[in-house]
VOGU-3710 file (C-alpha; in Angstrom, 3 decimals, decimal comma):
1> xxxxxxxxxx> -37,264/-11,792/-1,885  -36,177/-10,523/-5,353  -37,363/-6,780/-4,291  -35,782/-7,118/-1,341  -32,187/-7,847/-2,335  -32,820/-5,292/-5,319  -33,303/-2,706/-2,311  -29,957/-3,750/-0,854  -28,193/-3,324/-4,047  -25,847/-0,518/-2,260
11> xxxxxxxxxx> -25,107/-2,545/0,157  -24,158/-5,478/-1,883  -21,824/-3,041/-3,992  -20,197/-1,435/-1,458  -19,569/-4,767/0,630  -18,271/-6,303/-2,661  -15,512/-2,884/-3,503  -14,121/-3,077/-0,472  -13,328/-6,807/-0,139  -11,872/-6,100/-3,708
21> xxxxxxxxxx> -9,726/-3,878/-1,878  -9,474/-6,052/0,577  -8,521/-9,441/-0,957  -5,851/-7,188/-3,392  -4,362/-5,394/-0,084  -3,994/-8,465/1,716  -1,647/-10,200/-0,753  0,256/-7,275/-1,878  1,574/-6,825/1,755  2,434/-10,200/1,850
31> xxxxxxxxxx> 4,211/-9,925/-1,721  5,707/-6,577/-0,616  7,040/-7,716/2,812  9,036/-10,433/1,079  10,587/-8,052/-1,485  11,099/-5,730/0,898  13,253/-7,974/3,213  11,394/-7,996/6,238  12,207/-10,435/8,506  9,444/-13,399/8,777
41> xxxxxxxxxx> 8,506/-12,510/12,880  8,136/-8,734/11,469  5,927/-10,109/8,521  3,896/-11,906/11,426  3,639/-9,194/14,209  2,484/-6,895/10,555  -0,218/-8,894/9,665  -1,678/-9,580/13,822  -1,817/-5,913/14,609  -4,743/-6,092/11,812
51> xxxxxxxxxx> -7,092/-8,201/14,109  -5,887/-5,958/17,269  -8,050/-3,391/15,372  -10,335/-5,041/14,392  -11,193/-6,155/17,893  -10,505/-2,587/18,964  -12,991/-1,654/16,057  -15,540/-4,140/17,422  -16,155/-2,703/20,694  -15,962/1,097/19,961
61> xxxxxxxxxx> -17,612/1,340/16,394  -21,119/0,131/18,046  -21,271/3,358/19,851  -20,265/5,877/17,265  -22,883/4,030/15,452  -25,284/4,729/18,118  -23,709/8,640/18,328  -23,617/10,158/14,404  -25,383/6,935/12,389  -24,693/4,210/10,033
71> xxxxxxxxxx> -24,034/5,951/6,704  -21,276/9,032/8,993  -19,798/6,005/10,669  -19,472/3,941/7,187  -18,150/7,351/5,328  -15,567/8,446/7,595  -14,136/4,456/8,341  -14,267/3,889/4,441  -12,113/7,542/4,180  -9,755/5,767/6,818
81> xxxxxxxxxx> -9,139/2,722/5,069  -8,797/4,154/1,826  -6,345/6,661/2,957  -3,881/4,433/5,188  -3,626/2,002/2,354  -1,639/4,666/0,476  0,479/5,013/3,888  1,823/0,874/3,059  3,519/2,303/0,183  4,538/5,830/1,096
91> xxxxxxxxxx> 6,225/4,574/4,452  7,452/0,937/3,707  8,585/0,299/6,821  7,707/-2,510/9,637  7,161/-0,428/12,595  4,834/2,237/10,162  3,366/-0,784/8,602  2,452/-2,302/12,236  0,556/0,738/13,058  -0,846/1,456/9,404
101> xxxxxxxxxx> -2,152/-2,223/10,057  -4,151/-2,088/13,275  -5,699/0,763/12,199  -7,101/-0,451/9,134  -8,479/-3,545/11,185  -10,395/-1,194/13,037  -11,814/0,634/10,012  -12,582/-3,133/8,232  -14,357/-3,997/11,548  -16,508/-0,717/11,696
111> xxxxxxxxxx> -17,215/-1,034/8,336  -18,711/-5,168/8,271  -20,510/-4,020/11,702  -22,351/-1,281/9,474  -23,432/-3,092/6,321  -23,830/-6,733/8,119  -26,369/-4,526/10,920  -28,465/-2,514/7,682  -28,497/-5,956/5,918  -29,935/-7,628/9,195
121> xxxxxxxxxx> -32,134/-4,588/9,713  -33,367/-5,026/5,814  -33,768/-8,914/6,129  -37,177/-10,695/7,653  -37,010/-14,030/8,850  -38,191/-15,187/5,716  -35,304/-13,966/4,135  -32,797/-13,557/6,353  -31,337/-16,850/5,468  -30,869/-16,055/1,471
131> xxxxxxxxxx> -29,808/-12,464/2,243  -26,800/-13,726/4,316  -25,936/-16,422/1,512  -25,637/-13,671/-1,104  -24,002/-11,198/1,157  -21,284/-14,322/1,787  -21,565/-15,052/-2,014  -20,200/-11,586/-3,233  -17,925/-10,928/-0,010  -15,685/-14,266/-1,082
141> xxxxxxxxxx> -16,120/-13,732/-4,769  -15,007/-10,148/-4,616  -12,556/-11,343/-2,296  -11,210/-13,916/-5,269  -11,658/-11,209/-7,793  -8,848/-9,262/-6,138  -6,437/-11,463/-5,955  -6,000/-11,144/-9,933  -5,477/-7,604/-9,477  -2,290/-8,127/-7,991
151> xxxxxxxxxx> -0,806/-8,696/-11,993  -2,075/-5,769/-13,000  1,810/-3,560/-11,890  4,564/-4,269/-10,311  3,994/-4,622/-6,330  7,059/-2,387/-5,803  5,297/0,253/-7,157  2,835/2,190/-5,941  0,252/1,761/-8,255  -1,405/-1,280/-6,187
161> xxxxxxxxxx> -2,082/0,821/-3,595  -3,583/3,300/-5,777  -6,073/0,581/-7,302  -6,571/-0,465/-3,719  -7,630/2,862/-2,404  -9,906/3,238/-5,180  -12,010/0,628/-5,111  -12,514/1,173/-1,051  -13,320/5,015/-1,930  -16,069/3,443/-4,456
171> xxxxxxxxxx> -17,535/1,657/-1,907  -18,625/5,382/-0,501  -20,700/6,490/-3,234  -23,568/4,071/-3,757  -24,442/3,812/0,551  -23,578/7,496/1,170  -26,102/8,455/-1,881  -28,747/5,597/-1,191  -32,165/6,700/-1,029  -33,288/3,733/1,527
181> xxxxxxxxxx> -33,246/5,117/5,429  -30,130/3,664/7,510  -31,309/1,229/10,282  -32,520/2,561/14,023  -32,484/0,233/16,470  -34,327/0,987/19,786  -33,071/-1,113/21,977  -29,234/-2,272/22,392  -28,298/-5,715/24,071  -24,476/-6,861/24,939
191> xxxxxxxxxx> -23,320/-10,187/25,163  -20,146/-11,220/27,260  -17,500/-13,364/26,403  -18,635/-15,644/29,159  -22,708/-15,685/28,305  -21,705/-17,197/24,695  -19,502/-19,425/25,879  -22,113/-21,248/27,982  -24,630/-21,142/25,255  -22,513/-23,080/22,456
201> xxxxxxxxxx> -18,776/-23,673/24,184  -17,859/-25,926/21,472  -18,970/-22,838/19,137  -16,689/-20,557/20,936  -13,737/-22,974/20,757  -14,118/-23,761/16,763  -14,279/-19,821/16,296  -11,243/-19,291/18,294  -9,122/-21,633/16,375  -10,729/-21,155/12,752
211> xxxxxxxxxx> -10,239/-17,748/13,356  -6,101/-18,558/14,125  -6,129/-20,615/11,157  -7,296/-18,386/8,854  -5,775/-15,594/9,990  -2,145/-17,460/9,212  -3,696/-18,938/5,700  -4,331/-15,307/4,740  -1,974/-13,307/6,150  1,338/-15,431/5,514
221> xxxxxxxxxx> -0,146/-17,537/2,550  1,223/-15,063/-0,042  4,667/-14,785/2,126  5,495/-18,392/1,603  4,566/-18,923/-1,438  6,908/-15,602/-2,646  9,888/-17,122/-0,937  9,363/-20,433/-2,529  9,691/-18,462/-6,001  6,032/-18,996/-6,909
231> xxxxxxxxxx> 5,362/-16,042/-9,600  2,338/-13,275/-9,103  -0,270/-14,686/-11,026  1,027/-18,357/-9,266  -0,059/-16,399/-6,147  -2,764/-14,744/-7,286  -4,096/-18,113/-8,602  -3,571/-19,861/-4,577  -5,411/-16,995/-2,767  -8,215/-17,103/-5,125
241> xxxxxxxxxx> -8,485/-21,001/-4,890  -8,441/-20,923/-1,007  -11,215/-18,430/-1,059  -13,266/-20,341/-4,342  -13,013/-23,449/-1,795  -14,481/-21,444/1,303  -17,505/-20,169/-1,369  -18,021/-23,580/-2,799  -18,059/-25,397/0,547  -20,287/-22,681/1,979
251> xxxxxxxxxx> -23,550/-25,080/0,330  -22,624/-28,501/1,622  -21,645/-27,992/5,104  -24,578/-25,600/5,362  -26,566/-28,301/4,030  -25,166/-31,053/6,855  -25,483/-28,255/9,136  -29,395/-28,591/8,724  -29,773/-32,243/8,053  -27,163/-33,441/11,295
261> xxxxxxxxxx> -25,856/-32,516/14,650  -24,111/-29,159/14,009  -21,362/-30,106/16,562  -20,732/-33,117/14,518  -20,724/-31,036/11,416  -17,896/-29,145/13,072  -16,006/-32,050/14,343  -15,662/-33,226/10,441  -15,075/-29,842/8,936  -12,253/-29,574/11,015
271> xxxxxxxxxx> -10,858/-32,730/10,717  -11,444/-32,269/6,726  -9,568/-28,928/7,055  -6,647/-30,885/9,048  -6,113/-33,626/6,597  -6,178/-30,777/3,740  -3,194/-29,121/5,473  -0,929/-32,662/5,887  -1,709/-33,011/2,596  -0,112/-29,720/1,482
281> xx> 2,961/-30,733/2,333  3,536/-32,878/-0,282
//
């Protein structure tokens, strides 16, 4: 096991730059939106046309894959990302900002479908299980880490951006330079909508609406809490809590998950996250 994570070290670095990137980008637009006056609809319609790529990015990225390779694909998506991060702060704007967004979701989504497939490709089932536990391990951590970037300048400045940009260009080297052979697969099976959603229906539904949840908890999080006067490192300090909790939860539930029914698992996770949010309001 040891020698196999070792092998996926690139991996594991570039996965853990870019959701450095990632976690710092997220909040600064949030930050940035409210300082820059945009109205809160604006804010929201910003931060949605993210996951319009990145479901865009999900369908179409699978068959440049299959057409120029994992490592091309990875390259020229990272060189994407990196580039239209710089756009947030050259064109601070909401209709350049709506467009700057979706097309970073579909570079994020190529770019999980890439390292998420070589991991899977690297893993055996004897280790599949630990290799997705650190891959989740680092994505949240690095995740946290970049939250505390966000003190590092002033967000209406450019320099954010900057840092941004460079830790998603980092992400490059390691994977682009790796030694190890990017994975071939043979044989290529899709799955409809409709096939998953007879196999686990409850599965489907508790995606869907986890997936709304946390798309609001990230993406208008750090808006909130800047119009309530909370100070950067106060919102630095929320994001990275939220995404600590999602890391440190990741054993227990996974734990229940194996000992109990997995739909009841569910059922209490999400009545857990419920009573979390009535809570928040006072």
């Amino acid at each position: 096991m040891r020698k196999t994570l070792l092998s996926a070290w690139p991996l594991f670095f570039g996965i853990s730059m870019i959701m450095v990137g990632s976690g710092l980008q997220n909040t600064l637009l949030g930050v940035r939106a409210t300082l820059e006056h945009f109205p809160t609809y604006a804010i929201g319609m910003i931060m949605s046309m993210y996951f319009v790529g990145f479901m865009l990015g999900s369908h179409y990225v699978p068959m440049l894959i299959r057409g120029v390779g994992h490592i091309r694909v990875f390259a020229a998506l990272a060189s994407v990302a990196s580039t239209t991060v710089l756009f947030h702060g050259l064109f601070p704007n909401e209709f350049a900002w709506s467009v700057i967004r979706a097309v970073t979701g579909f570079s994020y989504a190529g770019l999980y479908i890439v390292i998420e497939s070589w991991l899977s490709n690297a893993a055996t089932n004897k280790t599949r299980g630990k290799m997705t536990a650190t891959y989740l391990v680092i994505l949240f951590s690095s995740m946290a880490i970049g939250q505390y970037l966000l003190t590092l300048a002033d967000p209406k400045d450019m320099d954010l951006f900057v840092i941004t940009s460079i830790f998603i260009t980092i992400a490059v080297l390691p994977i682009s330079l790796s030694s190890r052979p990017a994975p071939h697969f043979t044989t290529h099976v899709k799955v409809s909508i409709k096939e998953l959603f007879k196999s686990s229906p409850l599965g489907m539904y508790g995606v869907f609406a986890s997936g709304m949840a946390a798309s609001v908890l990230f993406s208008i999080t750090p808006v909130y809490a800047a119009q309530v006067g909370f100070s950067i490192p106060e919102i630095a300090t929320l994001m990275a809590l939220v995404i600590i909790g999602g890391v440190v939860m990741q054993f227990p539930i996974g734990w229940a998950s194996d000992k109990f029914d997995r739909r009841k698992v569910l059922i209490a996770a999400a009545m857990m996250t419920a009573c979390s949010c009535l809570f928040a309001f006072y």
